[in-house]
C-alpha distance (Angstrom), angle and dihedral (degrees) to the residues before:
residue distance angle dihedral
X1 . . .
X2 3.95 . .
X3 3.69 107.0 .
X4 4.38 95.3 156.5
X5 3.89 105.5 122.5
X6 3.66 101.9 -115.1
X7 3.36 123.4 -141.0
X8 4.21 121.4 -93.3
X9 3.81 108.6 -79.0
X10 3.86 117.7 -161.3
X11 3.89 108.1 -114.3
X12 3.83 79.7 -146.3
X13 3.63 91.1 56.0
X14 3.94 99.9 59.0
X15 3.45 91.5 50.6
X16 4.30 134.5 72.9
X17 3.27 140.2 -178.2
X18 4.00 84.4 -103.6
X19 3.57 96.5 65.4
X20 3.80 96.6 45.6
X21 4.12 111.7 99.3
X22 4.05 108.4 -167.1
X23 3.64 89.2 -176.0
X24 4.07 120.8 39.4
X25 3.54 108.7 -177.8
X26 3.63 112.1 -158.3
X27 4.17 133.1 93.1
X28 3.80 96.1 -141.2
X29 3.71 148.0 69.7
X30 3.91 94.0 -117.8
X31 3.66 101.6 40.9
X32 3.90 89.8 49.0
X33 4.13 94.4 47.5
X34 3.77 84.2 44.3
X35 4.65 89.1 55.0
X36 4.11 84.1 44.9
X37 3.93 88.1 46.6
X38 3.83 87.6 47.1
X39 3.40 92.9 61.0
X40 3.84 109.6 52.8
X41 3.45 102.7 120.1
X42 3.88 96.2 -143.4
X43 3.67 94.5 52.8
X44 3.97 89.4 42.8
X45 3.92 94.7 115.1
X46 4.30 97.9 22.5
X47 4.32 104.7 83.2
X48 3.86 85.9 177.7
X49 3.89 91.6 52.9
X50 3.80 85.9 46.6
X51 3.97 89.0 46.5
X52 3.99 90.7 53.9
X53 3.53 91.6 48.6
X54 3.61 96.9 47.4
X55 3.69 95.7 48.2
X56 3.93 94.5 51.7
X57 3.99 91.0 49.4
X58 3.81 92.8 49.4
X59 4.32 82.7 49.9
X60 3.67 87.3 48.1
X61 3.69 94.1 53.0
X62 4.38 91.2 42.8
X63 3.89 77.8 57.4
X64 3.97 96.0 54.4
X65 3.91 131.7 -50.3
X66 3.40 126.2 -85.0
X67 3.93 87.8 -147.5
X68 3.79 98.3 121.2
X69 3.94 99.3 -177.3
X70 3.84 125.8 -103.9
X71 4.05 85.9 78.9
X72 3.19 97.4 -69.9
X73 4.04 140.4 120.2
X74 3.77 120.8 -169.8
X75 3.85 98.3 -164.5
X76 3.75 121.1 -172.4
X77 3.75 136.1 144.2
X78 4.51 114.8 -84.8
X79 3.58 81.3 -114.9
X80 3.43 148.4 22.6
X81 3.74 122.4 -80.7
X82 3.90 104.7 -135.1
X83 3.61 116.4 -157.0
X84 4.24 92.1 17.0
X85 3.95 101.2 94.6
X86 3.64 131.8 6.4
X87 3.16 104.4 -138.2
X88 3.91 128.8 15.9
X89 4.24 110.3 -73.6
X90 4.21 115.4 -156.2
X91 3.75 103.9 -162.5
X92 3.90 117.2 -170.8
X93 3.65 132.8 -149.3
X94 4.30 139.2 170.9
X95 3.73 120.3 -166.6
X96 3.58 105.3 -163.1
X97 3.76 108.4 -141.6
X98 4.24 85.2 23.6
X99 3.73 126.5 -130.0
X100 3.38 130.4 -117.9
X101 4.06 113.9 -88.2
X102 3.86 110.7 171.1
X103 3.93 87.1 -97.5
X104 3.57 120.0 -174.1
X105 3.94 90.5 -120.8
X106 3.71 93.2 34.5
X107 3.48 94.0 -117.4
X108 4.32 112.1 141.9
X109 3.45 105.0 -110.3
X110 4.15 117.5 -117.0
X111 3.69 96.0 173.2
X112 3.41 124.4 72.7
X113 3.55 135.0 175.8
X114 4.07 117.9 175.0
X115 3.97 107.5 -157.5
X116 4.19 118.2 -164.7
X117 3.87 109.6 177.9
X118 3.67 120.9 178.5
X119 3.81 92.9 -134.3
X120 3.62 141.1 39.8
X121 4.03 93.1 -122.6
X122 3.95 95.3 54.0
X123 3.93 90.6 36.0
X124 4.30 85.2 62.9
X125 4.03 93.8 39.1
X126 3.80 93.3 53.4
X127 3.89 97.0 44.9
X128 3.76 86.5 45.2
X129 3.94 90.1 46.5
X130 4.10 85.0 42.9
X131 3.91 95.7 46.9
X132 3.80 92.9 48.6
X133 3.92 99.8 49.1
X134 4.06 85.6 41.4
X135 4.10 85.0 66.3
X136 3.48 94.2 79.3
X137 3.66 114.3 88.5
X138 4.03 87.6 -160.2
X139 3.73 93.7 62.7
X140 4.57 87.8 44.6
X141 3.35 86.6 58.1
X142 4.06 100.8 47.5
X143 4.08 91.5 53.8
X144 3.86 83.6 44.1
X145 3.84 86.3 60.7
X146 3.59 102.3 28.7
X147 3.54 111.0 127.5
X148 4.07 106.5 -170.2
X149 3.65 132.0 36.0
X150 4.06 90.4 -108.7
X151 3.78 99.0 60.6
X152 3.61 84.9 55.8
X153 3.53 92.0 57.7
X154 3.90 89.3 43.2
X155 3.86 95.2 58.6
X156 3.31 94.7 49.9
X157 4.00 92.2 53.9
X158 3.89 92.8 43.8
X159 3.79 88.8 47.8
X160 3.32 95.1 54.5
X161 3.51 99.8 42.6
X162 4.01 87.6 53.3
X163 3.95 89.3 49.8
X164 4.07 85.0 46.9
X165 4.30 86.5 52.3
X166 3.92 86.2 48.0
């Protein structure tokens, strides 16, 4: 297991306009794990990658949700998946009228953002990095209203440089 401390990714740099969904379709956990899946762009053309993945985030959520209040889930595997990405992947989704996640407040969950990480070390940064800009109720409400793929992107990168400023 990969304990090094790796260096600072950008939030904003793990994601693209490619992996951002504005619109996920389905009225369950599974089906809307299996759209955020679906869109990782290094599994794009591998169904048994996308399979493997799958099947550890629907064990992670048997374990507990990953519905962390606010209406939003943050799901990702209990550990990291060596060998399936490179590099650590941020996919984004919104459900409009939200699903419902297991959420600690029992709100259904309308954000979503699916995290893969290649090793345990950036796995914990990024949900840390995640879970921190996610505070601000400002920044909810933007991806709520975003209405292309890019803004998404773009609010991430202001927020973080506005958490960098302090």
């Amino acid at each position: 297991m990969d304990t090094t401390p790796a260096p600072r990714l950008p939030l904003s740099s793990l994601i693209s306009p490619a992996s951002v969904e504005l619109h996920l379709r389905s009225n369950h956990r599974d089906g809307v794990l299996g759209e955020l899946v679906a869109l990782v762009p290094e599994l794009a053309n591998q169904p048994e990658a996308q399979r493997t993945l799958l099947r550890a985030l629907q064990e992670r959520e048997q374990l507990c949700s990953t519905g962390i209040g606010d209406g939003i889930a943050l799901p990702h595997c209990r550990n990291a998946l060596v060998g399936l990405v490179e590099h650590p992947v941020l996919v984004f989704g919104h459900h409009e009228p939200g699903i419902p996640f297991g959420s600690v407040d029992n709100s259904p969950a309308r954000l979503f953002f699916l995290l893969v990480a290649p090793t345990v070390s950036q796995h914990l940064q990024i949900l840390a990095r995640l879970s921190r800009l996610l505070r601000d109720p400002r920044l909810r409400q933007a991806l709520l209203n975003a209405e292309r793929a890019e803004r998404v992107v773009f609010l991430l990168h202001e927020a973080e440089l506005s958490l960098e400023k302090g």
